[in-house]
N, C-alpha and C positions, 0 to 999 in steps of 0.2 A: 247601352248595349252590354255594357260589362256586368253589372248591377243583374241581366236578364241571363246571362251566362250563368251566372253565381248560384243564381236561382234554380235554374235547371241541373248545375251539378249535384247542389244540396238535394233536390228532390230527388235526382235517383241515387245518391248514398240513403235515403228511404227509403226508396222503392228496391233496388238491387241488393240490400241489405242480407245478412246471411242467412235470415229466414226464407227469402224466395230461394235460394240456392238449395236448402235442407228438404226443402216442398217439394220441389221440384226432381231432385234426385230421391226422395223418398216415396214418392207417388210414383215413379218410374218402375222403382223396386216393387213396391206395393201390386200396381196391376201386372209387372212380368210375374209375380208369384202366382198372381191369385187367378190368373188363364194359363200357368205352368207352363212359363217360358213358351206361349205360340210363337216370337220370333226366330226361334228356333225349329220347334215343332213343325210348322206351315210353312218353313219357307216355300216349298214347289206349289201351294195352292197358291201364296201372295204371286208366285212369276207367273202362273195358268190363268189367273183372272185377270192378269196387266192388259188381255187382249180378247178379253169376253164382252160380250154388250155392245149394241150398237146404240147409236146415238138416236134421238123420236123427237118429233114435233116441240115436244116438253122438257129434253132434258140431251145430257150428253151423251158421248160413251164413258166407260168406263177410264178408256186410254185418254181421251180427253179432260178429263175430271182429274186424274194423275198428271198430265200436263200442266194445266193452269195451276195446279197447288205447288209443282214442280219448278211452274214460273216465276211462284211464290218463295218457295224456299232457296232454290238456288241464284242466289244473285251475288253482293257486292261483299255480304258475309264470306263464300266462298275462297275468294281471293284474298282482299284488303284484311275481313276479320280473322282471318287464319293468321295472317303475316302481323296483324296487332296482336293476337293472343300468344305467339310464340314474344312477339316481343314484349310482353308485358310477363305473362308468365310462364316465360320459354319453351322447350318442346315438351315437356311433360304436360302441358295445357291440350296438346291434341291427343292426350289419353284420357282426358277428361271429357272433350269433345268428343270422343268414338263413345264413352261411357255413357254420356245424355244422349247422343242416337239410339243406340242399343235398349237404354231403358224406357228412350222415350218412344220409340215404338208402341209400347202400350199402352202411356197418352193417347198415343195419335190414336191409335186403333179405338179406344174408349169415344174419342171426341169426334173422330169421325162416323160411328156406326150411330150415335146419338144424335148427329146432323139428318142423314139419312133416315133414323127411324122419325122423326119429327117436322121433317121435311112438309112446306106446303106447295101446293100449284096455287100460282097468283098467276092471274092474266098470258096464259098458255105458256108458262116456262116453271120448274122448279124450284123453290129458293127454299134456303134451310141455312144454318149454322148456330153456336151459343146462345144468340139471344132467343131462338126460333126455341131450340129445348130445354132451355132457361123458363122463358116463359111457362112451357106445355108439362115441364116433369115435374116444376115444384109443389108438391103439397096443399102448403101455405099459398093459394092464385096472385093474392095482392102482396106477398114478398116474392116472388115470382116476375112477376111482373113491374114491377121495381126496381130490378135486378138485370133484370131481361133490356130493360131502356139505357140502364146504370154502362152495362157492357155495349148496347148498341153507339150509345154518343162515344164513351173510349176507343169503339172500334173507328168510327167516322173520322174522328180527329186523329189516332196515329194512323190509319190506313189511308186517309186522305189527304193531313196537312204535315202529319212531322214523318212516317220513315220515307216517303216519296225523296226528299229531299239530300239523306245519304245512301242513297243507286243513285241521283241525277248527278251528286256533287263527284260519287267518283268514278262518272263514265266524262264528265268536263274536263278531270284532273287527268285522269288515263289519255283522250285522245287530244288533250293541247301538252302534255308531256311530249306523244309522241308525232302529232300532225302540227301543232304550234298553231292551231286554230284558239282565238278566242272565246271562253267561257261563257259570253255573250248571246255571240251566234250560234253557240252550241244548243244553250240552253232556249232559245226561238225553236230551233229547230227538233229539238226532244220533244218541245211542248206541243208544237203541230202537228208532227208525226203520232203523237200518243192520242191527240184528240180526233184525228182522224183513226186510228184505229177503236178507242172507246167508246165514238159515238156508234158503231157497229154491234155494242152489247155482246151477249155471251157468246153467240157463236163466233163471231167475228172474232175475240180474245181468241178461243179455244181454239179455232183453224190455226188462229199465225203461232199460238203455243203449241199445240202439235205437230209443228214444221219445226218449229224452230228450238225447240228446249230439247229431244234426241239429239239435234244436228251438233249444238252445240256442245251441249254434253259431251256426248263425246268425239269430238276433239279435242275438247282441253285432256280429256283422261289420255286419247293416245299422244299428243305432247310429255304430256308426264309419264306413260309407260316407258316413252323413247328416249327420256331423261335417266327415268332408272333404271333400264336395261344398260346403257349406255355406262352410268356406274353402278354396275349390277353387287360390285365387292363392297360396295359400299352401304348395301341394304342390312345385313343385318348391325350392324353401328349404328343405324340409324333408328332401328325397332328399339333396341339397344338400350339408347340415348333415349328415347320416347320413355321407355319403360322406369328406368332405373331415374331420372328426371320427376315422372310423378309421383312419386312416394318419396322425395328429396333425399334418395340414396346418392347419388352423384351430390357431392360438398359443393361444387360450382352453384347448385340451382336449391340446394338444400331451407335457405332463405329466405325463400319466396313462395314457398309452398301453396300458402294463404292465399297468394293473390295468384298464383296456377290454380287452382281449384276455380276458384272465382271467376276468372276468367276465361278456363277453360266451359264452364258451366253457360257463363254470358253467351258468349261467342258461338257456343253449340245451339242453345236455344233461338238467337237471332237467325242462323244459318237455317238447321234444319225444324224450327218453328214447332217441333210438334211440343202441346202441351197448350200453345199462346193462343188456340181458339183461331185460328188464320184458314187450316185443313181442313175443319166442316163445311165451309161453305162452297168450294167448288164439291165437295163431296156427296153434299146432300143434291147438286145439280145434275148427279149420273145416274144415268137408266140403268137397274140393277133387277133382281127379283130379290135380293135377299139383302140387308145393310152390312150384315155382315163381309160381303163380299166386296164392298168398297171400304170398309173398314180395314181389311185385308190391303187391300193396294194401296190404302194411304200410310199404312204402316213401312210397306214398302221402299214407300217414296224417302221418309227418313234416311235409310240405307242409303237409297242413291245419294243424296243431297251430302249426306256428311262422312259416310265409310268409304264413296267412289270420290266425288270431284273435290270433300273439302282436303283428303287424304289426298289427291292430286296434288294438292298444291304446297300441302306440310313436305310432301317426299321430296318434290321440285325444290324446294328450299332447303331442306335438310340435307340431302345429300349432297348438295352443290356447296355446304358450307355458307350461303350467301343469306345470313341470318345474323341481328342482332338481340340482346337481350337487357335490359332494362332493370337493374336495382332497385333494392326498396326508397335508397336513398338519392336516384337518380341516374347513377352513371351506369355506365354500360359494364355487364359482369364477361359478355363475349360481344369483341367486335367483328363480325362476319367481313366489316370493309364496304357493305352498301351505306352511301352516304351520297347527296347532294354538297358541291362544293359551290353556295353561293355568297359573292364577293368577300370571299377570300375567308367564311366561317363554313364549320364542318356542319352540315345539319341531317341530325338521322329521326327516323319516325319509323313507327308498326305501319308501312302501308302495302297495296301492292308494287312500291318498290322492292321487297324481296322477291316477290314474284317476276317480276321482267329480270332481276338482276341475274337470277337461275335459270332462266332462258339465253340469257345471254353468254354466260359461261359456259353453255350444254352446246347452243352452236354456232356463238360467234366468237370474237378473239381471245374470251374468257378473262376481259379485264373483268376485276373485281371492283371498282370501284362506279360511282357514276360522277359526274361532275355538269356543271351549271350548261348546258347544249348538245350533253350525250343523249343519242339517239340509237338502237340496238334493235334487232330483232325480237327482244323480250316485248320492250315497248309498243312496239306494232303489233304482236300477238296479244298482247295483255289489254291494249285499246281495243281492240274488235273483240275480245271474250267478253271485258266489260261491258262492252256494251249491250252485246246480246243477253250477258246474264242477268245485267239492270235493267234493260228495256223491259224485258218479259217480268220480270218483277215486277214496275210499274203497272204493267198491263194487271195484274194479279189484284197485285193493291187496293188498284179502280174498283174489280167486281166485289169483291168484299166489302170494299165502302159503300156501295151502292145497294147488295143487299141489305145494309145495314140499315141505307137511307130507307130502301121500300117499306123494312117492317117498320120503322119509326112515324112512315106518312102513310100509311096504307089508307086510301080510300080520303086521304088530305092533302091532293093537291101536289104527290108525286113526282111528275111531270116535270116541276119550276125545280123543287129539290133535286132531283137527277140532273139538272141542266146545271143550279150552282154546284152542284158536287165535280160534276166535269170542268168547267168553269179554276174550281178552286183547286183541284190537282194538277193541271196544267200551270198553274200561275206557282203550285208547289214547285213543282219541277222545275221551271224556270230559276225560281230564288234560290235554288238546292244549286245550282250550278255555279251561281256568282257568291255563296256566302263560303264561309272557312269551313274546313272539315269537321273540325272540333265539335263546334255546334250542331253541325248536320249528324254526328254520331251520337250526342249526347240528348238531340233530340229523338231520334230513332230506337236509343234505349229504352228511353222515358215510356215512349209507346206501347213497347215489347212488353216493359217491366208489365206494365197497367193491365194490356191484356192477362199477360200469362198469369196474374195473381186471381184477377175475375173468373180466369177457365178455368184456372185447375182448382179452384175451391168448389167450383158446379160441377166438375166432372166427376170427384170426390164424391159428391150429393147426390149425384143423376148416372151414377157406376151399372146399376143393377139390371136396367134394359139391356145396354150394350154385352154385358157379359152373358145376358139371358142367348141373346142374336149369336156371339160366340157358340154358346152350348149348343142350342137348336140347329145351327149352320153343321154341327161337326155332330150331330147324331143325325140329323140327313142326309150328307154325304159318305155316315156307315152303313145305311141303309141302301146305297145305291140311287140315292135322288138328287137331283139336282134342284138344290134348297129354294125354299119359294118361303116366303112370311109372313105369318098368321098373325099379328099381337093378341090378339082375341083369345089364342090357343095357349098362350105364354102370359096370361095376364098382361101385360102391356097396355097401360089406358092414356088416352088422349093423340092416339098415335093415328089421327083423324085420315090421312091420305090413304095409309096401308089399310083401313079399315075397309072404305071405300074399295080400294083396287080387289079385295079379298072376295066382298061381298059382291061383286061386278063376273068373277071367274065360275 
């Protein structure tokens, strides 16, 4: 087991390496230049379309299509990965985090309107994502296609067997913190409830995530509003400290800079996913007239995932003081005072114990510390957020492995593959719950890493549709139209569904 630890750490010092970091922040920059700053420009079209489009025989709506990618991005990142990247590379790391939002927006927007344009009707429902425009835009058919299977098995196995595992491990660790329920039964009981929800397929995902991912949402935001109203003088010290932290002007955090960036970078990508190829494929599942216009909402979604709930939880923590920070050479450069006191050694971690412990001091006794049977108000909130933001995750997961499975067996027997694909994420989950954190984070990097390296070199390659569908969206809408999509008019070839729908009008 150690021997397979080892393993997994060395590949992703590969994989996370500081080329995917440079990629990834420079493709960010790259498409906000080269659509001139739409996330900026559009915002009131991305909030008007959140609630356009109804849902068809074939597909979703639009607000559903934003829900599952939502169920998607906001999960275990939001909480746990916030409280590990200030503690690794302290608060200047969630200025790194807001920065991959903000840029990655026009990832998303790229990789979602190329879902979308590329998008097929398979057996009355729509499926699309990377491997779908992977396949359809490259040039070259047989490297194309290559490439197309290359991302679909990476997507199957992290979306199926390794991130499953860090949501399951820390909604086990969240609600036996706070209920002292065993890891066990926990994880039985994830596993049944997810496979009765999965074996319901898209719509079934998309109703409990369109209940459930607003509800949730926000209420952790108004928790955190109430936090930092509550110490409202203490907000700008906190911006402050954010600021002056990521450019290692403050000498405390001035050290670490390197692994703030890095970190900050990891932890925004895992959170708000855009870039990783995760966001095309409920995207390409919404009933739109135009891709652009779900390109638009999933851009969106970013925002919410990392500038609303993951900032929820930097503020909760930051304000309250109830934060640690972690040295190059180990030791702790600030002790906030959250710590586990078991038999009789201090033991501290990036987890969402910073999160419960800032609950804790906003409205309960405000001890700062925790110790080996402390149970608080944080802990109870922080176990029921987890959960809902890891379950809906899982629920995410599943549809994207599955479409991954259909294009890989189309027309081969499908059927048995959707069965082990359920089969095998449920038995993820279960193990996610009984193994150690470490692993279950280090495997869900690994994941991440693989995707985001595979999208964002094809989104790079397959840029030019998506920015066409920008252009054409916003010279119909100065026209007074409400955009409808030609490919045919725009040059756009192989974009087989749109061709059909065009020529049918």
């Amino acid at each position: 087991m150690e021997s397979f630890e080892a393993f997994v750490k060395a590949a992703n010092g590969i994989i996370w390496s500081n080329a995917l970091i440079y990629l990834l922040l420079i493709t960010g920059i790259y498409f906000s230049v080269r659509m001139r700053f739409f996330q900026v420009r559009m915002i009131k079209d991305m909030c008007r379309l959140l609630f356009k489009g109804d849902s068809s025989v074939a597909g979703i709506s639009s607000f559903q299509a934003l829900a599952v990618s939502l169920s998607g991005r906001v999960g275990t990142g939001n909480i746990a990965g916030v409280a590990t990247a200030i503690f690794i590379g302290g608060p200047g790391a969630v200025f790194w985090m807001w920065a991959v939002a903000f840029l990655g927006a026009g990832s998303a927007f790229v990789e979602s309107a190329l879902g979308q344009i590329y998008k097929r009707k398979e057996h009355g429902q729509y499926r699309g994502g990377p491997a779908f425009y992977i396949e359809k835009g490259f040039k070259q058919k047989a490297i194309g296609k290559v490439y197309a299977i290359i991302f679909a098995v990476s997507t199957v196995l992290a979306c199926g067997f390794l991130l499953p595992g860090v949501q399951s491990n820390s909604i086990a660790a969240a609600i036996h913190n706070a209920f002292k329920f065993d890891h066990t039964y926990i994880g039985i009981f994830l596993a049944v409830l997810l496979g009765l929800i999965i074996f319901g397929g898209i719509r079934s995902i998309a109703k409990v995530a369109s209940f459930v991912v607003p509800f949730m949402a926000m209420a952790y935001i108004l928790v955190a509003v109430i936090i930092v109203a509550i110490n409202f003088r203490e907000v700008p010290g906190v911006f402050a400290l954010i600021i002056s932290s990521a450019f290692g002007a403050k000498a405390t955090f001035a050290g670490i800079i390197g692994a703030m960036i890095t970190i900050g970078v990891k932890r925004g990508v895992y959170s708000n996913e855009a870039g990783q190829g995760t966001g095309p494929h409920p995207a390409a599942a919404a009933e739109v007239s135009h891709p652009a216009k779900q390109g638009l909402v999933q851009a969106f979604s970013v925002y919410v995932d990392t500038l609303f709930v993951c900032s929820a939880t930097a503020f909760m923590i930051l304000i309250t003081g109830m934060y640690n920070v972690k040295g190059a050479d180990g030791n702790l450069l600030v002790d906030g005072g959250v710590y586990y006191q078991q038999n009789g050694v201090k033991q501290v971690d990036g987890s969402a114990t910073y999160a419960q412990a800032a609950i804790d001091k906003a409205f309960s006794s405000g001890q700062q510390t925790f110790h080996e049977g402390y149970v608080g108000t944080g802990s109870y909130f922080i176990a029921v957020a987890l959960f809902f933001f890891a379950f809906t995750t899982l629920m995410a997961y599943y549809y994207i492995a599955e479409t991954n499975v259909a294009y890989l067996t189309e027309k081969r027997g499908s059927r048995v593959a959707m069965f082990l694909l359920k089969i095998g994420i449920t038995l993820a989950v279960f193990y996610g719950c009984i193994r150690t954190a470490t692993i279950s984070w280090d495997l869900g990097d690994m994941g991440v890493g693989i995707m985001a390296w595979l999208n964002v070199i094809a989104i790079i390659i397959l840029q030019k549709p998506a920015l066409l569908s920008l252009k054409d969206y916003e010279l119909q809408k100065k026209a007074g139209k409400d955009p409808q999509f030609n490919p045919v008019a725009l040059g756009i070839k192989e974009a087989d569904f749109w061709e059909k729908e065009y020529e049918q009008q």
